[in-house]
N, C-alpha and C positions, 0 to 999 in steps of 0.2 A: 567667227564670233561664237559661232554653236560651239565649235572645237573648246573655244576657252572656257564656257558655261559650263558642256562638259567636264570638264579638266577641276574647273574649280569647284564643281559639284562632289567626284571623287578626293578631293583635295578634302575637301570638306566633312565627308563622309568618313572618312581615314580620323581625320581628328577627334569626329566625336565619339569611335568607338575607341581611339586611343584614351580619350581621357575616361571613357567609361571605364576602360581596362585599368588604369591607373586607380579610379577610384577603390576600386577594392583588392591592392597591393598593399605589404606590409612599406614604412618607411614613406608616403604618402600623406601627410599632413597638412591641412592650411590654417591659414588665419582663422578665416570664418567659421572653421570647425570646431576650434577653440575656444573662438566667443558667443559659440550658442550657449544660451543660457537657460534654454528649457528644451525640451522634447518637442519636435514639432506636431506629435500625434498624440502624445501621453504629459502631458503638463505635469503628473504627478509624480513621474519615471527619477528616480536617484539616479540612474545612472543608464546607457543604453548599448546596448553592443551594436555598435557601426558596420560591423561586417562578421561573419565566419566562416571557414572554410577548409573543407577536410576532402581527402583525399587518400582512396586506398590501392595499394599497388601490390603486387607480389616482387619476391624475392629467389633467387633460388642456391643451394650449394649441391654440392654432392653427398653430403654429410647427414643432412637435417631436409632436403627436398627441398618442398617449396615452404616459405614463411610469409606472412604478413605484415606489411610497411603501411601505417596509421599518421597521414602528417594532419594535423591541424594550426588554422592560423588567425587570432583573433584581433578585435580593434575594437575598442569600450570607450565612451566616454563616460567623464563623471560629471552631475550636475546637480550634486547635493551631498552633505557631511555624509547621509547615510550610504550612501554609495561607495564612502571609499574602502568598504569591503574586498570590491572587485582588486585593489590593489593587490590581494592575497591569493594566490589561485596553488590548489596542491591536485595533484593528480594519483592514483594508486595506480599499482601493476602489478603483474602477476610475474613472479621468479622461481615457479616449481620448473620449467623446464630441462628436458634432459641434455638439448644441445646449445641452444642460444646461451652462453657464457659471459658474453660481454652487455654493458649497461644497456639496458631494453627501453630505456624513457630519455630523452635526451628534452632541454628549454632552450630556446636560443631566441635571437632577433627579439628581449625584452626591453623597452626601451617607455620611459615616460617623457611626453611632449607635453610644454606648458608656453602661455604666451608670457614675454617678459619682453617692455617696452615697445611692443606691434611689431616683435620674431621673437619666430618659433624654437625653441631653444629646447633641446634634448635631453637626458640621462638616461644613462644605458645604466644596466642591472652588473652590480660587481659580483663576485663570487662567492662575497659574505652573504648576499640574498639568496640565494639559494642553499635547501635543503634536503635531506634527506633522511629516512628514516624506516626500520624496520618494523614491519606490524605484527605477522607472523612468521613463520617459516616457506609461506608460500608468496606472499604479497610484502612490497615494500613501496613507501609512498614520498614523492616529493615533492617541494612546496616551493615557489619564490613568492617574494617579497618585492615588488617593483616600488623604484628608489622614488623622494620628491612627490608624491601622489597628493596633488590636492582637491579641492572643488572646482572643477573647470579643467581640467587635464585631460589628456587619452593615452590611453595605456595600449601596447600593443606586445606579442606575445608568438611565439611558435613551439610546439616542441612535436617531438616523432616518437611514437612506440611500434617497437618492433615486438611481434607475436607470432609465435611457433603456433598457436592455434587459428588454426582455417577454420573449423569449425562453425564458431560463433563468434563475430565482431562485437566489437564494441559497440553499442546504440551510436546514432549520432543525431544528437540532442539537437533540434536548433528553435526551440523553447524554453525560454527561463523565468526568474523572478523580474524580469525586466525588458524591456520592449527588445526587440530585434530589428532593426532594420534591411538585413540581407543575408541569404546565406548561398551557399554552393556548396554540393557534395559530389565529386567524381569517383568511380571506380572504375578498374580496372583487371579485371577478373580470366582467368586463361580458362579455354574451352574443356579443361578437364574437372570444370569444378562448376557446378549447378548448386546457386544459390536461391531460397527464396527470400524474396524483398518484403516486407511488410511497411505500409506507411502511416504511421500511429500518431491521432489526431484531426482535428476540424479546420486545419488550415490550407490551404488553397499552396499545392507547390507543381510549380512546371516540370515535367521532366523526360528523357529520350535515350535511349540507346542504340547503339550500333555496331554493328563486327570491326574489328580492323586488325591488325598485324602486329604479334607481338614478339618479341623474345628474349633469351635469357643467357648471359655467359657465366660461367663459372670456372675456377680451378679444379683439375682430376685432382689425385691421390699423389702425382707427379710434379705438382706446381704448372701442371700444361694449362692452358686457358682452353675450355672447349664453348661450344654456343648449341643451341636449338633454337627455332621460330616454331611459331604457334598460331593460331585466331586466338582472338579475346575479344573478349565484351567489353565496351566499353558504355559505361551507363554517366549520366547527366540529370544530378536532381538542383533547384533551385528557386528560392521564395523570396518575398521582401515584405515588413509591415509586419511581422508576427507579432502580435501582443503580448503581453507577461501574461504570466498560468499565475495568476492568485489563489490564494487558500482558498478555500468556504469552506462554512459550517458541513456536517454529516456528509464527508469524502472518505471513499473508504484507503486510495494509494493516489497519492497526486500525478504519480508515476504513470498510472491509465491514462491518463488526460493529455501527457507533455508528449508535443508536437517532434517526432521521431521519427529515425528510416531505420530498421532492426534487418539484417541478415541471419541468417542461420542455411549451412551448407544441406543440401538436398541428396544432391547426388554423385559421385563421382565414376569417369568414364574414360579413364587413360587406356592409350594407346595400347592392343592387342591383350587385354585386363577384362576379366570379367565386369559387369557396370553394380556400382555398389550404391545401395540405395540407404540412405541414414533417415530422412523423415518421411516420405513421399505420404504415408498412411500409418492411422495409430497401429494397425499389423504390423506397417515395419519399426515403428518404437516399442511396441511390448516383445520383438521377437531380438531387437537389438540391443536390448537394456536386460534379457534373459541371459545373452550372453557374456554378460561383465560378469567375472569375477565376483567381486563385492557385492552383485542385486543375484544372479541364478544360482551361483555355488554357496552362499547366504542361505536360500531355501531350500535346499536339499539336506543341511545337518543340526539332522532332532535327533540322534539318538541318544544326545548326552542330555536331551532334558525329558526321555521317557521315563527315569524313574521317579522325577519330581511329579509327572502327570499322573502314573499311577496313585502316587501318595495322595495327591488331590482329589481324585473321583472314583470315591471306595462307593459302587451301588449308585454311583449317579447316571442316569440314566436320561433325561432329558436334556434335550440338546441346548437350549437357553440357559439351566440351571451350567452346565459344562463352560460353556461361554464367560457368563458371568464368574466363575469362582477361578478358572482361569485366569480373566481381567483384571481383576483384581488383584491377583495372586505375583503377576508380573509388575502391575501399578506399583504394589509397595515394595518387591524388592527392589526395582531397577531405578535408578534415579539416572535422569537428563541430565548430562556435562554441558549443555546451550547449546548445542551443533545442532542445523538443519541440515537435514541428507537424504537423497535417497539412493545412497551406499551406504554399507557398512565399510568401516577405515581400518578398524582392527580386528574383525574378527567378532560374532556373536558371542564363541565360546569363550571368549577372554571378556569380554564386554559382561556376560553371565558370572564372570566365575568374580570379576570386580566391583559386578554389582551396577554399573554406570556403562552409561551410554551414548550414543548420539540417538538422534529420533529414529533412523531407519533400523538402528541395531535393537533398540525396545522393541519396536515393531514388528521384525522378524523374529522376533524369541516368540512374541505374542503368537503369529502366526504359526509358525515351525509347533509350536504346542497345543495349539487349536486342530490341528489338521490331526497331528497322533492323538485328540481326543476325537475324533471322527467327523468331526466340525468342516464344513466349507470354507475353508476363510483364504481369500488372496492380497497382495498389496494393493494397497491403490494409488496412486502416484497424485502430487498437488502442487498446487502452487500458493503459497501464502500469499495474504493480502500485498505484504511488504513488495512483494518480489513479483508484480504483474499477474496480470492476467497471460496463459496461451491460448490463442484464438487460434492457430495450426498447429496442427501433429508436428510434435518436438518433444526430446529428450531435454534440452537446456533449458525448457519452461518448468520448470518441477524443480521444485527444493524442498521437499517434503516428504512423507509415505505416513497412512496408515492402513490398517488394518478394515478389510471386507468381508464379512460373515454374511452368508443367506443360509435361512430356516425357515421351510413351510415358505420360500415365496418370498421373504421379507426379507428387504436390506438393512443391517447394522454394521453400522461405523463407529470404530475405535482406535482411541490413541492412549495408549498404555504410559505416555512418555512425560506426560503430565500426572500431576497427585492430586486435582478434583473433576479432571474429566469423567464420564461415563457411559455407558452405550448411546450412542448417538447425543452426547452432549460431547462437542471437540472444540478444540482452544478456539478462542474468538476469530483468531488472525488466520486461521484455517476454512474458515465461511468464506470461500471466495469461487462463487457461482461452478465449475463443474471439475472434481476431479477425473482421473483415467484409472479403471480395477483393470489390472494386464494379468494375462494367465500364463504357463511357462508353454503350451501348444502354439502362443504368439497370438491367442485371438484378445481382444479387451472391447472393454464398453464403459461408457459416459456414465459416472455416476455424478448426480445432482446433490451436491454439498451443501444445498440451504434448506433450514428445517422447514418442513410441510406444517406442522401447527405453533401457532404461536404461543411463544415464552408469556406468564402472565405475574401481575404485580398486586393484590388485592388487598386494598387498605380500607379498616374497618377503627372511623374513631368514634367516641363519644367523650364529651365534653358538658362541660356548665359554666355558661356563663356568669358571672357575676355584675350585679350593680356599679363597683367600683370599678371596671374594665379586667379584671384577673381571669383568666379560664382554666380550672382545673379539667385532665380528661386522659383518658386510657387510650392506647393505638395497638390495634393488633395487626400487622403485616403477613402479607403468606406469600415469598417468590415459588418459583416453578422453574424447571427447565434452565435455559440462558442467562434467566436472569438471577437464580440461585447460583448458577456457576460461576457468571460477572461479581457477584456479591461474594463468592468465597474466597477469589481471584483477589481481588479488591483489598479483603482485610484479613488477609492470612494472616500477616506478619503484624497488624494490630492487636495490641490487648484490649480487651472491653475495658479497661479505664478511656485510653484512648481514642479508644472508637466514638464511645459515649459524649466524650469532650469534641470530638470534632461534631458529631449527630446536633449537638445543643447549637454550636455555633452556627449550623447550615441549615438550621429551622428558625434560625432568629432570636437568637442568644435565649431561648426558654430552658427550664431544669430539667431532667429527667432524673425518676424514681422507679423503683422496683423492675432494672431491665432483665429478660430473658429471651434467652433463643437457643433454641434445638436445629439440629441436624446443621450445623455449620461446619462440622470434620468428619459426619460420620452421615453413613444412611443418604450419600450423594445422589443418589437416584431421586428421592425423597425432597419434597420442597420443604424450604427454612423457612422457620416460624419465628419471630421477632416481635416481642410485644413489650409496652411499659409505660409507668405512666408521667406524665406534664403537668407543668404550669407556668404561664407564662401572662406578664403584663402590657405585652405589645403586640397584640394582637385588637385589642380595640380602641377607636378613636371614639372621643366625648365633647361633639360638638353640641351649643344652642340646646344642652339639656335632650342629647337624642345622643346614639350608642350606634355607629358605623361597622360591621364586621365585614370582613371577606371569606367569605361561606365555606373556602377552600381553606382556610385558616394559613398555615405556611406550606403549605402547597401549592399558593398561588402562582400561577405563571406570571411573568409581567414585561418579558422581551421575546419578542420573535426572533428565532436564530436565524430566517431568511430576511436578511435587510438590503443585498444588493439587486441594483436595477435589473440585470443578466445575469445568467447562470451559464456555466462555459461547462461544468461537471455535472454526472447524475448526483443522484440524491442518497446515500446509502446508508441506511439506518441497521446494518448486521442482521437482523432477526426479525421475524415477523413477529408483534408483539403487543401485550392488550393490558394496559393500566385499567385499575378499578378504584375510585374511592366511596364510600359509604360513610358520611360524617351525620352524626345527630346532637345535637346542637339542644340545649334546655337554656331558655330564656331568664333573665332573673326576675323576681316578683317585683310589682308595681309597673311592669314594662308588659309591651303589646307590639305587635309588629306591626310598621306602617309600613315598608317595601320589602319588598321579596325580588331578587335576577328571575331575569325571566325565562324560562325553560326555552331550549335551544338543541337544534342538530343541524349538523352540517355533514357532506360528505364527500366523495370524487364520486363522478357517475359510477363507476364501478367498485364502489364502497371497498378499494385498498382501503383506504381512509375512512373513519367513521368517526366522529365527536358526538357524543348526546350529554345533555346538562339537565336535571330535572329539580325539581326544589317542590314541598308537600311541607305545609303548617299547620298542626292540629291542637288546640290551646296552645300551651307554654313549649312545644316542641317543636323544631324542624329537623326537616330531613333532606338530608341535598344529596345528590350521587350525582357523578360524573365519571364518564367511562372515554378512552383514547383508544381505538384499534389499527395498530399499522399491520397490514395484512400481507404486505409486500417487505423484499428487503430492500431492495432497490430500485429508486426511479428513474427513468432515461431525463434530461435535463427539459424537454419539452412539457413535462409536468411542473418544473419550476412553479411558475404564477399559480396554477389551484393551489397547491401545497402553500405558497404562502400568504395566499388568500384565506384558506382555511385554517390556519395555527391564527392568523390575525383574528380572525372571528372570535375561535375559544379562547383567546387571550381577553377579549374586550368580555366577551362574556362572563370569563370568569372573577374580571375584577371588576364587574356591578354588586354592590353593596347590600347586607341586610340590614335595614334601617329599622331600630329598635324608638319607641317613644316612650313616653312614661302618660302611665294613666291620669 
């Protein structure tokens, strides 16, 4: 009797890891999965991916060595019109390769399941759904179209890319716009290749690794079949329940946030081979990125721009003045082609002699002519906002360079590659917490790429009210720093008719008259001055014979951009930064004021944050100031609630009302 308990216990046992195993197979479909009709975690989810699963292995020839085999395998359902995006899925790939010749991306096993009459009834994906298409010369992308795709459906999906590059893998995402219910990621890694894992995100995933036995046949040069065995690593990651990554407001790459497993190869140690070390230490990325081609033989050729230097600093003699008219000098010749890099692709001296470039090629002309004016100046390697954060020593983390000058002690940062950047003001998307300055001896160090003082915005208006609710009144504005660069950035390519016409509509359809502003193309160093005058009829309400204003006039704030319950992301506001307004206000005759907002501050204990509101009535005038200081650029997400406790406050505050009566 035990015997059979036994028995039908493993019996048992068997089955439900069978069907567990079943449950996340491609071709596995039932009824009930068909007829959910909501998300059983996320009620508001369009659509959810059921399962994913990827898996990396090696390959090997005699040819090309070892390569890279990428399978992934999905299963989505849809559960709302907006969902049936997911029907479309395109993938890119990379085709610069020198040996892999044949298609490097392959789709298969696409198939849409729908229920019709209670079964499950199928369409497979025909040949006309699929596509393809070339982007550049290096990358080419392709797309299906999965057939019959409606509300209620599950679409399922595999394809393989194969990649000559060890290197750096592909991320593997198992975070999206849409709930996740499961994922699995196996690899399979042979003992000669030392990868580091990174596991990017706040979500909870199990995972284990173990040695085992691996190996590899291939064809000689003869059509012989030869083999080798090996150790490999075999690693095991996997989660269930991942939530969708939603937008929020003030993010600076959503990309930080989503739930990720990143590789990047460490180090390599083949048999009777000296051991070759790629990231281990930013020593060994500034000494391994000295040796490319396009970044160390790059900085070694200034002789072809010594004679433009001399021409430029006849008796100059300070080394900041040298800096600057260099900067400059490079700024207007050299115009940006859009390429981020930190290589040079063709050559400085072609890049110089055409005038145009990619970023790393401005950069080094910059530099290469800083140094022969006796200038300290080295790269510094970055990462755009766009393109993540690196949190370890990596070469693949970087798609950027500029320029590092120290004088007397002090660091200045420049990017030549832009036409309103300036010493230490660099493109927006370039503010992303810490670049690498690498030197060609292989040593480097951490430079911190967020401004130490805050950019400032100082508005100064005066106004007069009238009886009939009209307000005539002058605005003078003075940016600074960031936020003159945002503003030059902004409306380059505007004319002042047009600016003017949009300026009117976004204060609240009032006129402007007599506008002016300095230093908007010129004198970038310099804060822009913007001043001109108004008038406008909607700005006051005329209730019960009493005169309603908001003190801020259209500058009032009146929504908090933090409106969700949880915050999954920091808070990134680019630049530490300190709005100022100064509005003085002349009451009309026969009128007296009966309320006045009530002077107000708020702040974080650690006054990142600071709000103060003051209001001062002296006869017929007021005077209101209001000042916002973000002294931080970014918040970890556990600030959330003060932050949006505190814009909630100056929001209520600033829309209590001045209550004008009549005598």
């Amino acid at each position: 009797m035990k015997l059979k308990k036994l028995l039908f216990c493993i019996v048992l046992f068997y089955n439900v890891l069978n069907i567990q195993a079943q449950k996340y197979e491609l071709g596995k479909v039932t009824v009930a999965e068909l007829e959910q009709k909501i998300h059983p975690i996320d009620s508001s989810a369009a659509a959810a991916i059921l399962f994913k699963k990827g898996k990396t292995t090696f390959t090997y020839t005699e040819k090309t060595g070892f390569s890279a085999v990428h399978t992934y395998e999905f299963k989505i359902k849809i559960y709302k019109k907006e969902g049936l995006k997911w029907a479309n899925q395109k993938v890119a790939y990379y085709v610069g390769y020198k040996n892999l010749n044949e298609d490097l991306l392959e789709f298969s096993n696409a198939v849409t399941y729908n229920l019709e009459n209670a079964k499950v009834e199928k369409t497979k994906l025909e040949s006309s759904g699929a596509f393809k298409k070339k982007i550049n010369e290096y990358w080419n992308e392709k797309t299906i179209t999965l057939p019959n795709v409606k509300v209620g459906s599950i679409i399922e999906y595999k394809y393989v890319l194969k990649s000559e590059n060890i290197s750096v893998f592909p991320d593997f995402d198992f975070q999206f716009d849409i709930p996740l219910n499961y994922f699995e990621y196996k690899t399979e890694f042979p003992e000669f290749y030392i990868y580091k894992t990174l596991l990017v995100g706040k979500n909870k995933i199990e995972n284990n690794s173990k040695l085992s036995n691996g190996s590899q046949s291939y064809a000689n040069q003869y059509n012989q079949t030869r083999s080798f065995n090996y150790t490999q690593i075999d690693a095991f990651y996997s989660g269930k329940d991942i939530p969708a990554l939603v937008e929020e407001p003030y993010v600076n790459n959503l990309e930080n946030y989503r739930g990720a497993i990143k590789h990047e190869l460490e180090r390599i140690r083949m048999p009777e081979q000296p051991v070759k070390d790629y990231t281990v230490t930013w020593e060994g990325v500034a000494t391994t990125i000295f040796k490319d081609d396009n970044f160390g033989k790059e900085l070694n050729k200034k002789d072809f721009l010594l004679e433009d230097v001399r021409r430029l600093l006849p008796n100059v003699e300070s080394l900041t003045e040298r800096t600057n008219i260099i900067f400059k000098f490079v700024q207007n010749k050299m115009n940006w082609n859009e390429v981020n890099s930190c290589y040079s692709k063709d050559g400085i001296q072609k890049a110089y002699k055409d005038q145009t470039g990619n970023v790393a090629e401005i950069n080094f002309i910059l530099i290469n002519m800083l140094k022969l004016a006796g200038v300290d100046a080295n790269p510094v390697l970055v990462s755009t906002v766009e393109n993540g954060v690196p949190i370890y020593p990596t070469r693949a983390g970087f798609n950027y360079l500029i320029a590092g000058v120290e004088i007397d002690g002090k660091q200045i940062l420049l990017d030549a590659s832009k036409k309103y950047t300036s010493p230490n003001i660099l493109p927006l998307n370039v503010l992303n917490w810490n670049g690498r300055l690498v030197k060609s001896d292989g040593s480097s160090k951490q430079i911190d790429l967020m401004p130490s003082k805050p950019s400032r915005e100082n508005s100064s208006i005066t106004a007069v009210i009238n009886a009939n609710g009209k307000i005539d009144g002058k605005i003078r504005i003075q940016r600074t720093d960031y936020d003159a660069y945002k503003f030059r950035v902004q409306n380059a390519t505007r004319n002042q008719e047009n600016y003017i016409e949009k300026l009117e509509q976004e204060l609240g359809d009032l006129k402007i008259s007599d506008y002016s502003i300095n230093n908007k193309n010129t004198n970038l160093s310099d804060p822009i001055m913007e001043s001109f005058g108004f008038e406008t009829n909607n700005l006051v309400e005329s209730i019960g014979g009493k005169l309603f204003i908001s003190p801020m006039l259209f500058y009032t704030q009146t929504k908090n951009p933090f409106v969700q319950e949880k915050r999954q992301m920091g808070i990134y506001f680019g630049y530490p930064s300190q709005k100022k307004f100064l509005i003085n206000l002349e009451i009309p005759e026969g009128y007296v004021v009966e309320t006045l907002p009530t002077p107000a501050r708020f702040s974080l204990d650690d006054n990142s944050v600071a709000m103060m509101m003051n209001v001062v009535n002296e006869g017929n005038k007021i005077q209101f100031s209001f000042s916002k200081e973000i002294n931080s650029s970014i918040f970890v997400s556990e600030y959330y609630d003060s932050l949006k406790v505190i814009f909630q406050k100056m929001i209520s505050s600033q829309n209590q009302k001045i209550v004008l009566k009549k005598i």
